[in-house]
C-alpha positions in Angstrom: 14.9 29.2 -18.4 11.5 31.1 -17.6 9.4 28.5 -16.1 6.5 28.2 -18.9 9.8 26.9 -21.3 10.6 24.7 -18.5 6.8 23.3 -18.5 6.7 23.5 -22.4 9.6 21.1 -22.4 8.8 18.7 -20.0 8.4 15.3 -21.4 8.5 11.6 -19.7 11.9 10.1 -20.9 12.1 6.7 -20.7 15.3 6.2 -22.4 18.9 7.5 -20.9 22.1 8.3 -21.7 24.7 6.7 -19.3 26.2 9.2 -18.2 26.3 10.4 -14.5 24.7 13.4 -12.8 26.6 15.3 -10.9 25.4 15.3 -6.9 25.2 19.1 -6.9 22.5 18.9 -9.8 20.9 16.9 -8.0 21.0 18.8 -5.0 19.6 21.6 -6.8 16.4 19.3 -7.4 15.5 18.5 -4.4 16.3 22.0 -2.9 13.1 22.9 -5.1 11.5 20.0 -4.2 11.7 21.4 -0.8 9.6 24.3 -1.4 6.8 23.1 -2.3 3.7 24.3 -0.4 2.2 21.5 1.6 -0.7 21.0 4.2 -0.5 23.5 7.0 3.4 23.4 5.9 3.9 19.9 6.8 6.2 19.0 4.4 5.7 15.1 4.6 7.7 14.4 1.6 10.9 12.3 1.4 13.2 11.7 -1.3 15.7 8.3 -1.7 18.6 9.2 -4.5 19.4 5.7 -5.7 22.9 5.0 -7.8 23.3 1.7 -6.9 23.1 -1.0 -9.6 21.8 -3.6 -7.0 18.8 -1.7 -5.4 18.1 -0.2 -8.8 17.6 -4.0 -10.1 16.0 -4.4 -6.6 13.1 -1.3 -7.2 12.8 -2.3 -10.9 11.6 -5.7 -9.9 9.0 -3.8 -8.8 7.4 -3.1 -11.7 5.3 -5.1 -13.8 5.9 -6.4 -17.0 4.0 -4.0 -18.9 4.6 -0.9 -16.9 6.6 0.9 -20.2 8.7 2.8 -18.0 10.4 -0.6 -16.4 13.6 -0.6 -18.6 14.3 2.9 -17.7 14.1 2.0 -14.0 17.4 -0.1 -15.1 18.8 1.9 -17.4 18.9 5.6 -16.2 22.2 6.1 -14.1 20.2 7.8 -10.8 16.5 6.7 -9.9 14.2 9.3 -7.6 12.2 7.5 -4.9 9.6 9.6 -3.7 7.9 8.6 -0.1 5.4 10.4 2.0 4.2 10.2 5.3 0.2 10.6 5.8 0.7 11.3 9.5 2.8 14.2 8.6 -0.8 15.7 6.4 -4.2 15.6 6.7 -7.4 13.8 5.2 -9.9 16.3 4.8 -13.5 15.5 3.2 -12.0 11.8 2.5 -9.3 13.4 0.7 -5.7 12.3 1.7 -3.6 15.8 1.1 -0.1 13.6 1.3 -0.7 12.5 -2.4 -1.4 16.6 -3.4 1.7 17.6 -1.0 4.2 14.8 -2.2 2.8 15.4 -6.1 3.8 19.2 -5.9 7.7 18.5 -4.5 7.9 15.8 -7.3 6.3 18.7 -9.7 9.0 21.4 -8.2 11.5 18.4 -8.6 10.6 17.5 -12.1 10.7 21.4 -13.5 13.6 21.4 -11.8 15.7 18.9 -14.1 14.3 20.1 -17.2 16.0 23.4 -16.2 19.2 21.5 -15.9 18.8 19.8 -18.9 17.6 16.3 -17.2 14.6 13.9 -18.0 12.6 12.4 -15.6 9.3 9.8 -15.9 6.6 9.6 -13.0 6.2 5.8 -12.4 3.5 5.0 -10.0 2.6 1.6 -11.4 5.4 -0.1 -9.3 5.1 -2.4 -5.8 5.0 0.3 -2.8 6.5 -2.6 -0.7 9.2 -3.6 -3.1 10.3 -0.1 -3.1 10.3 0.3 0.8 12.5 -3.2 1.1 14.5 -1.5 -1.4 15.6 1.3 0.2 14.7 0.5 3.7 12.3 2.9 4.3 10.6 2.4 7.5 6.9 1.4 7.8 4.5 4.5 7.3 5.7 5.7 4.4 3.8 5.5 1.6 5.8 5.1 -1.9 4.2 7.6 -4.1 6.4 6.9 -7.0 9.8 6.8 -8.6 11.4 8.8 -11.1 14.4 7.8 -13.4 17.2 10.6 -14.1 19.7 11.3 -16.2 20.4 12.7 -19.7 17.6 11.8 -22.3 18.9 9.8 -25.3 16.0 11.5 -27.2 12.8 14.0 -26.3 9.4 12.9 -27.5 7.3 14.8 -29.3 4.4 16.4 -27.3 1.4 14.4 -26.5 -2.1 15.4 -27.2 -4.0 18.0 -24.6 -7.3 18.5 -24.3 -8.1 22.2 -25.1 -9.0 24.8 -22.5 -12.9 24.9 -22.8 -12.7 21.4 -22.5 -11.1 21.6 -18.9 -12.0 25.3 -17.9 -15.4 26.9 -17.0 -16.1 30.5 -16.0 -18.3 30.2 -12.8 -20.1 27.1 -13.1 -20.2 23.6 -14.7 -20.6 24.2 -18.0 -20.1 27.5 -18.7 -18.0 28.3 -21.5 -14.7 29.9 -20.5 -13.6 32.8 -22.8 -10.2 31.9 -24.6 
């Protein structure tokens, strides 16, 4: 799969099929995950692959009521738990680069399982510390987010983006970018 299909196709799945994925797919995910660029090559990412029924009921408590992607958390037959350690980057200019470093592995890890034929669903609206107890991660590591996986029951049509001269200038604010 050329990776702008892979992009094309990506879509947050929040419905799953029950069926399992196999350990070496999901080897193959996190090996991509893996390299990602990161601060000064810091690479302050860690990934939790959770099966278990208990600690997936354990992380989806978690979430709040509303979060739409809270069944999912239950239902999908692997859930991704993405830490990262801020020690392990830097801040620069009040920026924290562990969010930018963690969100490119989970990027590399998300293209990843559409090439295998996998959904995924970024869920950041979850309890950082409820996640931690969950998997017994040790104190500081941040919980960026966690992503179901499995087989999508169904793929969503594509939502709305906004064009590229909305988004895109050509050498300053507000100068139209040729398209």
């Amino acid at each position: 799969m050329e990776l702008k299909e892979a992009i094309l196709q990506r879509r947050s799945i929040r419905k799953y099929q029950p069926d399992p994925v196999p350990q070496e797919k999901v080897l193959r995910l996190i090996e991509a995950a893996r390299l990602a660029p990161s601060w000064a090559n810091k690479q302050c990412w860690r990934f939790v692959i959770v099966r278990d029924e208990k600690r997936k009921k354990m992380i989806a408590a978690g979430a709040p009521s509303d979060n739409p992607g809270k069944k999912a958390l239950l239902e999908a037959p692997v859930l991704v738990v993405l830490l990262a350690d801020p020690k392990a980057s830097a801040v620069y200019e009040g920026k924290q680069y562990y969010m930018l470093d963690a969100g490119l592995a989970m990027e590399h890890f998300v293209l990843a399982a559409v090439e295998e034929g996998l959904g995924t669903c970024w869920i950041a609206y979850i309890s950082g510390e409820t996640v931690r107890e969950a998997v017994g991660a040790p104190e500081g590591l941040e919980v960026i987010a966690v992503s179901p996986l499995g087989c999508p029951q169904r793929i969503p049509s594509p939502r709305p983006r906004l064009q590229l001269n909305e988004i895109a200038f050509s050498e300053e604010w507000g100068r139209s970018l040729e398209v």
